[in-house]
N, CA, C and O of each residue as an XYZ file, in Angstrom:
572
protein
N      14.860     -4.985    -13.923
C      14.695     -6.377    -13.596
C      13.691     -6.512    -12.454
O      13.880     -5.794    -11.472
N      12.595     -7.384    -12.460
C      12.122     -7.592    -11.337
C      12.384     -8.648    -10.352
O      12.659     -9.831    -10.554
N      12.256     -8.037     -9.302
C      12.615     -8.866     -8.186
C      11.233     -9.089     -7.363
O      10.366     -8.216     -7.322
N      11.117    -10.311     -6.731
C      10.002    -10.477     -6.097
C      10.438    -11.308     -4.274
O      11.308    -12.169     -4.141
N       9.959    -10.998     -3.626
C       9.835    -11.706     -2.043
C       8.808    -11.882     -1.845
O       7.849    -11.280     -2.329
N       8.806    -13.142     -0.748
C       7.659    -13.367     -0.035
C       7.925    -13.580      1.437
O       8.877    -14.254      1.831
N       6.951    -12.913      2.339
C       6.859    -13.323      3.527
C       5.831    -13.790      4.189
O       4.737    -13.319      3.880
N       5.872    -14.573      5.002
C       4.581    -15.196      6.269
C       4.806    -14.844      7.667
O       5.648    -15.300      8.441
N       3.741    -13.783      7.898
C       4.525    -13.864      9.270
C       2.975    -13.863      9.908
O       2.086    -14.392      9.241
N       2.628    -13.197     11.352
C       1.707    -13.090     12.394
C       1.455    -11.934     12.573
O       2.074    -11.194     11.808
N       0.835    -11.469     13.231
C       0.459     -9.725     13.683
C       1.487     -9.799     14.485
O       1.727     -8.592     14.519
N       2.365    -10.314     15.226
C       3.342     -9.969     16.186
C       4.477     -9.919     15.474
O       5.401     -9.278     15.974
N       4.688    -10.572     14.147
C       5.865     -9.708     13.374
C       5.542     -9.251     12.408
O       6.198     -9.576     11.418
N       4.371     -8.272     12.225
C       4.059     -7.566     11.407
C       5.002     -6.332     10.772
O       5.212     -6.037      9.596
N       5.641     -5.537     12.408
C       6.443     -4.483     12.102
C       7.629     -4.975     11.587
O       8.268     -4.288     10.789
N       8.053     -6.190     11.971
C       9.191     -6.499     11.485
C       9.538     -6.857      9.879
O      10.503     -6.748      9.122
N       7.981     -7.416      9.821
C       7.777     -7.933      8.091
C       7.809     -6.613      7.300
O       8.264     -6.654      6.156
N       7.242     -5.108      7.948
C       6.602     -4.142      7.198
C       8.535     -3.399      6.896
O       8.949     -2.862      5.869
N       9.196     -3.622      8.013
C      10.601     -2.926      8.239
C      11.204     -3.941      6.908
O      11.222     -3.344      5.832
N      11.577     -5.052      6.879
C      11.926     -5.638      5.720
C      11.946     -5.251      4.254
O      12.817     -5.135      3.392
N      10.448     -5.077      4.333
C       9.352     -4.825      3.349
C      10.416     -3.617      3.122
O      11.301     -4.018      2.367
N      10.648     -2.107      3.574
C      11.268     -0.816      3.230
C      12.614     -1.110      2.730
O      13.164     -0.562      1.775
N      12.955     -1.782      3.276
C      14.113     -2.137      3.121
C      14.488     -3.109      1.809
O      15.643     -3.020      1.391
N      13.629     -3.976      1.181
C      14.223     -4.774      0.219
C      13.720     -3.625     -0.794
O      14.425     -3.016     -1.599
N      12.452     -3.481     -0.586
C      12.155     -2.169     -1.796
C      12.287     -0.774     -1.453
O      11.314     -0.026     -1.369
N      13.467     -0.419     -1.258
C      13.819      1.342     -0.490
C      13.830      1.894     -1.053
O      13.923      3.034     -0.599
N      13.736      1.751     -3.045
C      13.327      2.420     -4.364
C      12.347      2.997     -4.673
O      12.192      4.119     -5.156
N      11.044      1.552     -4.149
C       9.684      1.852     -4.934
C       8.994      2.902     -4.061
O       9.277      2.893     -2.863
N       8.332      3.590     -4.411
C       7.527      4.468     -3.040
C       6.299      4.153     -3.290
O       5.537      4.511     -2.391
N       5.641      3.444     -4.455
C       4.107      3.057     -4.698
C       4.136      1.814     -4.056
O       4.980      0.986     -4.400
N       3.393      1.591     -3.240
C       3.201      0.151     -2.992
C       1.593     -0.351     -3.208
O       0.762      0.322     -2.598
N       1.104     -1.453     -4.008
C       0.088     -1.596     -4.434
C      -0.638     -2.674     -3.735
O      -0.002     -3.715     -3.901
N      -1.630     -2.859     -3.069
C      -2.038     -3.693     -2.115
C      -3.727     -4.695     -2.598
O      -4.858     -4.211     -2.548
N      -3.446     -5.816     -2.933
C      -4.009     -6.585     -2.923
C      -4.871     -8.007     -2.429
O      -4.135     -8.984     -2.563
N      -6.085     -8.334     -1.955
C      -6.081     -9.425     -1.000
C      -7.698     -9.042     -0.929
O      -8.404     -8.078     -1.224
N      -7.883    -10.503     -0.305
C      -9.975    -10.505      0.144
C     -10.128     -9.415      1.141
O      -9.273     -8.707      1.672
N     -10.971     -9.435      1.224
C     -11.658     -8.490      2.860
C     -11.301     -8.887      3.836
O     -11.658    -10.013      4.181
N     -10.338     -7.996      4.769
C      -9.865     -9.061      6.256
C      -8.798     -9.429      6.297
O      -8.222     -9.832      7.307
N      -8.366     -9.352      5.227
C      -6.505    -10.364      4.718
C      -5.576     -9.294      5.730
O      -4.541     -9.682      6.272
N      -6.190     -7.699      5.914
C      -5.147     -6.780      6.782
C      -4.337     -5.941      6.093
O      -3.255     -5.498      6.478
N      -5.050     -5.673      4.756
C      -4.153     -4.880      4.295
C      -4.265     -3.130      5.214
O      -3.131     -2.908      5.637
N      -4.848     -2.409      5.448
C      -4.961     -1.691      6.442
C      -3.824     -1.791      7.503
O      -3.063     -0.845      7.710
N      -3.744     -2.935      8.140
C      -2.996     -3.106      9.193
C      -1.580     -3.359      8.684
O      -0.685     -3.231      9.519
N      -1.305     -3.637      7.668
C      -0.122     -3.588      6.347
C       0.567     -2.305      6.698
O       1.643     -1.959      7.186
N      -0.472     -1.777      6.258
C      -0.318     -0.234      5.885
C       0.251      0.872      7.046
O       0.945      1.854      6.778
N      -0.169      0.509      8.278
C      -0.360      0.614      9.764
C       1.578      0.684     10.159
O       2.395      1.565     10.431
N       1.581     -0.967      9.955
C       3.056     -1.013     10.204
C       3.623     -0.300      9.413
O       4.474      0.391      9.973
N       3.506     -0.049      7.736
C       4.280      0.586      7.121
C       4.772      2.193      7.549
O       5.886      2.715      7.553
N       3.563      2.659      7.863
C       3.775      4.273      8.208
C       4.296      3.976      9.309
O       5.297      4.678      9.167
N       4.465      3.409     10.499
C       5.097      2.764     11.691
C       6.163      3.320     11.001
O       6.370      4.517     10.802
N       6.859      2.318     10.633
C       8.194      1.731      9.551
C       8.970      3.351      9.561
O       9.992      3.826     10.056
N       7.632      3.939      8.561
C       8.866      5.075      8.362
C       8.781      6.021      9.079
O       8.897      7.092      8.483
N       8.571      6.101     10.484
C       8.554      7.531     11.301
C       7.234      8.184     11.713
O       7.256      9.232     12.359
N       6.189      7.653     11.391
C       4.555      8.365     11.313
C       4.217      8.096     12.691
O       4.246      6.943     13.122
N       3.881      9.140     13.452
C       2.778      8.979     15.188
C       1.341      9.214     14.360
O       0.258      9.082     14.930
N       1.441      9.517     13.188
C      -0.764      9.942     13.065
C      -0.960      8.749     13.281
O      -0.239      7.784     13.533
N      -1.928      8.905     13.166
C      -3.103      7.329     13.816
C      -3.759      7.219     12.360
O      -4.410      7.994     11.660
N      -3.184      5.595     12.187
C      -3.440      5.472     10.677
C      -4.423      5.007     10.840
O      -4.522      4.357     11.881
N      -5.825      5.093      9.799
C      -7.143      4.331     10.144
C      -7.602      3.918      8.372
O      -6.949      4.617      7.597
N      -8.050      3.469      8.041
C      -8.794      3.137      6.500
C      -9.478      4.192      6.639
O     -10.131      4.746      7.524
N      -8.997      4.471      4.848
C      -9.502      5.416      3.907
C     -10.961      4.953      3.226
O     -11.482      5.712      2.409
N     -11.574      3.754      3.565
C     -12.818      3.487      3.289
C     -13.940      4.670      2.787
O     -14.695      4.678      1.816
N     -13.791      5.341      3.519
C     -14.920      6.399      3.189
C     -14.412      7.492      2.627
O     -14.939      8.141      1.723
N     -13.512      7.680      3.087
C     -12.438      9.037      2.837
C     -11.647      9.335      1.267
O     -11.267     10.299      0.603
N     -11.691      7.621      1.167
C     -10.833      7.421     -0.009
C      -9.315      7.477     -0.071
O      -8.537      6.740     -0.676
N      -9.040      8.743      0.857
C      -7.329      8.927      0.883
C      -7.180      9.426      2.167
O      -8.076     10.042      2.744
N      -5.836      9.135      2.751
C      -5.704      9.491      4.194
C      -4.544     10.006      3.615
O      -4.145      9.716      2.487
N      -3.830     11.024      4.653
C      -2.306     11.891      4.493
C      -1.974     11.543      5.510
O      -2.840     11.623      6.381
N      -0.402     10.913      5.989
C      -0.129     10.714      7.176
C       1.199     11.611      6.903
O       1.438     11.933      5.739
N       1.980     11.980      7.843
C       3.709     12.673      7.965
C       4.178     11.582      9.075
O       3.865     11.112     10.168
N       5.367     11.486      7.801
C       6.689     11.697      9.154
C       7.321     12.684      9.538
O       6.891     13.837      9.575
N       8.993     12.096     10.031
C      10.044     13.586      9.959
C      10.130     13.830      8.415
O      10.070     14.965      7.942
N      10.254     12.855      7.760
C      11.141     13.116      6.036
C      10.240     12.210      5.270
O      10.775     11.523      4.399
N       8.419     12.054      5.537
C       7.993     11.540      4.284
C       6.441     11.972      4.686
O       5.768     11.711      5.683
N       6.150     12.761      3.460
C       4.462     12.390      3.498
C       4.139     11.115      2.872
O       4.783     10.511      2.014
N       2.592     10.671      3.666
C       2.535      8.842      3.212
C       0.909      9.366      2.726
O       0.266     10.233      3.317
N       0.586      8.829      1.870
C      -0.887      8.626      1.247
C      -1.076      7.084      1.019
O      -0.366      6.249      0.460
N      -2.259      7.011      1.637
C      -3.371      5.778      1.839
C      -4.605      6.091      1.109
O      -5.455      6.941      1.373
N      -4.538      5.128      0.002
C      -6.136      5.287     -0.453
C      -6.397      3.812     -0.360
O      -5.502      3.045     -0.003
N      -7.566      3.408     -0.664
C      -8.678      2.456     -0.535
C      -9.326      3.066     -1.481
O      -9.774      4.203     -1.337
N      -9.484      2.147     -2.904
C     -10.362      2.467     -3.611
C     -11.468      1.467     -4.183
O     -11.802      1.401     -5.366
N     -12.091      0.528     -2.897
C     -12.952     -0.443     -2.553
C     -14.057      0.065     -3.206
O     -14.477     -0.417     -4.258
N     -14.718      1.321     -2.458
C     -15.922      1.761     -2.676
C     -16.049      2.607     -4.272
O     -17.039      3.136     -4.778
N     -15.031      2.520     -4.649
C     -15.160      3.105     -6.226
C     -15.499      2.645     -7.053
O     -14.759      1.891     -7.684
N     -17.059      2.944     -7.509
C     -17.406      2.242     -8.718
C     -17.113      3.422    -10.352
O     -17.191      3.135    -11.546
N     -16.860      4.404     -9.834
C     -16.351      5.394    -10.903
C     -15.884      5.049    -12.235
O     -15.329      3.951    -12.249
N     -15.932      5.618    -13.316
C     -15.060      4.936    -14.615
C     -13.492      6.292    -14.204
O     -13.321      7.340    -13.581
N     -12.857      5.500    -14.896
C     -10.991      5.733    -14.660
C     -11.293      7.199    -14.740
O     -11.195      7.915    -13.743
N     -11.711      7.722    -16.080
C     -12.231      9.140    -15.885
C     -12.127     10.059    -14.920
O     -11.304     10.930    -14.638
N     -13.601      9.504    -14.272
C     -13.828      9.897    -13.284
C     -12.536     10.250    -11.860
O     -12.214     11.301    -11.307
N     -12.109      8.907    -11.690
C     -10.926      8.575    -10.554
C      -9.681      9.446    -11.110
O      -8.966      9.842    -10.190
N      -9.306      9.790    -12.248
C      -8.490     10.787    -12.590
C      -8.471     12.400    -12.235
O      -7.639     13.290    -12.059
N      -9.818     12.236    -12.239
C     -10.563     13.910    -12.162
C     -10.757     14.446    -10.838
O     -11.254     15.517    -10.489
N     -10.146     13.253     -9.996
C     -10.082     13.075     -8.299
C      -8.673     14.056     -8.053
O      -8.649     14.975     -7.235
N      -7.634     13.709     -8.840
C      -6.402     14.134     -8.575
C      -5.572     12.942     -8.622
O      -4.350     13.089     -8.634
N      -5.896     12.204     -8.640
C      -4.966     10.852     -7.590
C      -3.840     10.860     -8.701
O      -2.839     10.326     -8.223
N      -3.630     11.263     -9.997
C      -2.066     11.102    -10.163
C      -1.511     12.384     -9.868
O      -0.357     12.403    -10.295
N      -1.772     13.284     -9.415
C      -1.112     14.353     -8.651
C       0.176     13.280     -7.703
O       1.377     13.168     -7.952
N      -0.957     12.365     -6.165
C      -0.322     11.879     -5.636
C       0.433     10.922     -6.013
O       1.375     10.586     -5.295
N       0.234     10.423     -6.954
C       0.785      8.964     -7.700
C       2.541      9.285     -8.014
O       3.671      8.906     -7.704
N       1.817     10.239     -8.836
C       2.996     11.166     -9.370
C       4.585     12.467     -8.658
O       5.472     13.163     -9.153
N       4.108     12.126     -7.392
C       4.548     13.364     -6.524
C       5.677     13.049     -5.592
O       6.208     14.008     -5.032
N       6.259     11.468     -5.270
C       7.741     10.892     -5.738
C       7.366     10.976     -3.598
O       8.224     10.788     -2.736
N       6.102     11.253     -3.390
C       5.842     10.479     -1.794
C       5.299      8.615     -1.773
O       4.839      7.975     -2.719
N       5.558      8.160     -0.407
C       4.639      6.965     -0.528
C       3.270      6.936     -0.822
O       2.411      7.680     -0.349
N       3.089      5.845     -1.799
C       1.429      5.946     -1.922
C       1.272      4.589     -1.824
O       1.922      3.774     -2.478
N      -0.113      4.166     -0.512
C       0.210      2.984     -0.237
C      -1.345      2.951     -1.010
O      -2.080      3.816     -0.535
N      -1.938      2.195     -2.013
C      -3.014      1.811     -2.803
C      -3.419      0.395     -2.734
O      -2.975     -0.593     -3.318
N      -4.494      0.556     -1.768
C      -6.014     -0.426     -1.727
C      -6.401     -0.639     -2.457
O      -7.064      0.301     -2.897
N      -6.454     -2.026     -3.399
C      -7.748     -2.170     -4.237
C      -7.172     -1.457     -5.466
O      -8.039     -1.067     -6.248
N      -5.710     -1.161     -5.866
C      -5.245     -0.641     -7.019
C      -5.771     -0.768     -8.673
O      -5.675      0.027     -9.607
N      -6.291     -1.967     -8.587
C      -6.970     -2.286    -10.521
C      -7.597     -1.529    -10.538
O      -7.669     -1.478    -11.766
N      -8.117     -0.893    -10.275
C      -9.294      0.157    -11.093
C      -8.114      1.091    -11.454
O      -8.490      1.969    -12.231
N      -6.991      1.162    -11.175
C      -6.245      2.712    -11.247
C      -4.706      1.952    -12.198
O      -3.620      2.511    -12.352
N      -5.046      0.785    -12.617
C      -3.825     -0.141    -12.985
C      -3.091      0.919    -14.096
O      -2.000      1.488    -14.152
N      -4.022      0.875    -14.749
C      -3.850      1.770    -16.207
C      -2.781      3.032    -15.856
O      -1.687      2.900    -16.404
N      -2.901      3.908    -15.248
C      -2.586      4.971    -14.872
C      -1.413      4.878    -13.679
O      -1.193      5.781    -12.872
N      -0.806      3.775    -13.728
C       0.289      3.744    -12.783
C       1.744      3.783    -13.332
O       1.815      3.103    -14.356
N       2.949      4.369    -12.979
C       3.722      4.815    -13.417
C       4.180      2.848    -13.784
O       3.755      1.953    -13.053
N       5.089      2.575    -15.037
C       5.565      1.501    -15.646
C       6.844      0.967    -14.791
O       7.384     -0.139    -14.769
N       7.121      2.179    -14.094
C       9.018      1.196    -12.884
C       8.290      1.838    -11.790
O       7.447      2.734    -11.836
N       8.685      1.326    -10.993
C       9.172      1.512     -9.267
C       7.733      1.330     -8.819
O       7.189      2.425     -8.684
N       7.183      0.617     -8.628
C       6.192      0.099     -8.378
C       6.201     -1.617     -7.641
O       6.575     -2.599     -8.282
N       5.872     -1.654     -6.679
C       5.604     -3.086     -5.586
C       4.295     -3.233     -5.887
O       3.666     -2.189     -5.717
N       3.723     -4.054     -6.231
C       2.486     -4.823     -6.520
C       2.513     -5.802     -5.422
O       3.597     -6.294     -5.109
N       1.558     -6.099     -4.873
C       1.628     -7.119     -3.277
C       0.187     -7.222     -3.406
O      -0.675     -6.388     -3.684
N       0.120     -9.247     -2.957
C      -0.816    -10.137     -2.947
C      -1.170    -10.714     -0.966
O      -0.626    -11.559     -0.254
N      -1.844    -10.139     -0.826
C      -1.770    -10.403      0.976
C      -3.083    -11.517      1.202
O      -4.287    -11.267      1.149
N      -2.591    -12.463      1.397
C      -3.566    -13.641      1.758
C      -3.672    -14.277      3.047
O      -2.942    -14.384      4.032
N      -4.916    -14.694      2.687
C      -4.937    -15.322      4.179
C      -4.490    -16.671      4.280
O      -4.692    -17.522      3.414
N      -3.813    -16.873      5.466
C      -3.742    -18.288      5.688
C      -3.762    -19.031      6.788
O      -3.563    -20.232      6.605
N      -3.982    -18.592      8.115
C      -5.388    -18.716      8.877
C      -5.421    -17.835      9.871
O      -4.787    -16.809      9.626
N      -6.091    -17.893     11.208
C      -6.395    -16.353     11.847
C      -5.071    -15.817     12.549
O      -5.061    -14.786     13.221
N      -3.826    -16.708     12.303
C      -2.705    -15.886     12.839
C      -2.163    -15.396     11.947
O      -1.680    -14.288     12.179
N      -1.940    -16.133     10.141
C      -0.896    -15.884      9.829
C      -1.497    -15.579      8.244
O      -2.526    -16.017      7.729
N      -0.336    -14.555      7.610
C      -0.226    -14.090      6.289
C       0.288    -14.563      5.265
O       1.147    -15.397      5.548
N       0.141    -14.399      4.158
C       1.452    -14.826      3.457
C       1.446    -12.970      2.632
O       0.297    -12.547      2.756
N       2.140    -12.149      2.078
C       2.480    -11.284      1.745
C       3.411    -11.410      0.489
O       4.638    -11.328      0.547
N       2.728    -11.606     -0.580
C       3.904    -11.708     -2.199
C       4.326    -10.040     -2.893
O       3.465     -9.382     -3.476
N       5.403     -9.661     -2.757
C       5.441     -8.611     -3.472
C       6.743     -8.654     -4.739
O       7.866     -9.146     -4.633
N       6.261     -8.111     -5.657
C       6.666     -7.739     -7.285
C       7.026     -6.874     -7.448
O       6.637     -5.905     -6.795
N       7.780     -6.794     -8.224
C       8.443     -4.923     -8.590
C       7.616     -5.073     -9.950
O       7.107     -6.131    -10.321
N       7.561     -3.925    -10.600
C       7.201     -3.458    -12.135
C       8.400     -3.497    -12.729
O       8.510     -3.199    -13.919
């Protein structure tokens, strides 16, 4: 069954929105991140590894494509796949359902190019919009 929430909050309850966020979906470990340039998904992402235990210094995978962060009890993967003009092919031949597949968080930037190839349950799909320079709105979906 899917279940869906929404939240609005500010950068000052970001951690609190991102702690929620683990908590209504403590199932899904893919979380799929959607929104214009600027909306903060990065900084999403930021609180999330927050959330679950992470000191690395989370930064966008922009160039990198994928970042690895640890906690005590989770490896977290961050990709951004903005700069990918690749065919699916290609983005397969990367590895990325290794990580997709590997039952850690995978927090995914810019997920449609990789839609195809995403597991059919446990999956959060999230719409992060802007709605003006304080505040968010954050829609997330289960599969």
């Amino acid at each position: 069954m899917n279940k869906q929430r929404e939240w609005i909050f500010s950068i000052d309850e970001i951690d609190e929105t991102a702690n929620d966020f683990l908590k209504t979906f403590y199932s899904q470990k893919i979380v799929c991140l959607n929104g214009s340039l600027g909306t903060g998904k990065t900084t999403l992402v930021k609180a999330f590894c927050k959330a679950l235990g992470s000191f690395d210094e989370v930064t966008s995978p922009t160039f990198s494509i994928i970042n690895h962060y640890r906690s005590q009890n989770n490896d977290i993967f961050h990709f951004d796949l903005y700069r990918l003009n690749n065919t699916l092919e290609d983005i397969i031949e990367t590895g990325i359902e290794e990580y997709i597949y590997s039952g850690n968080y995978c927090f995914i930037e810019w997920y449609d190019k990789i839609k195809s190839i995403l597991p059919t349950k446990n999956v959060v799909f999230c719409e992060l919009k802007y709605i003006n320079t304080n505040k968010r709105r954050l829609i997330a979906t289960t599969s």
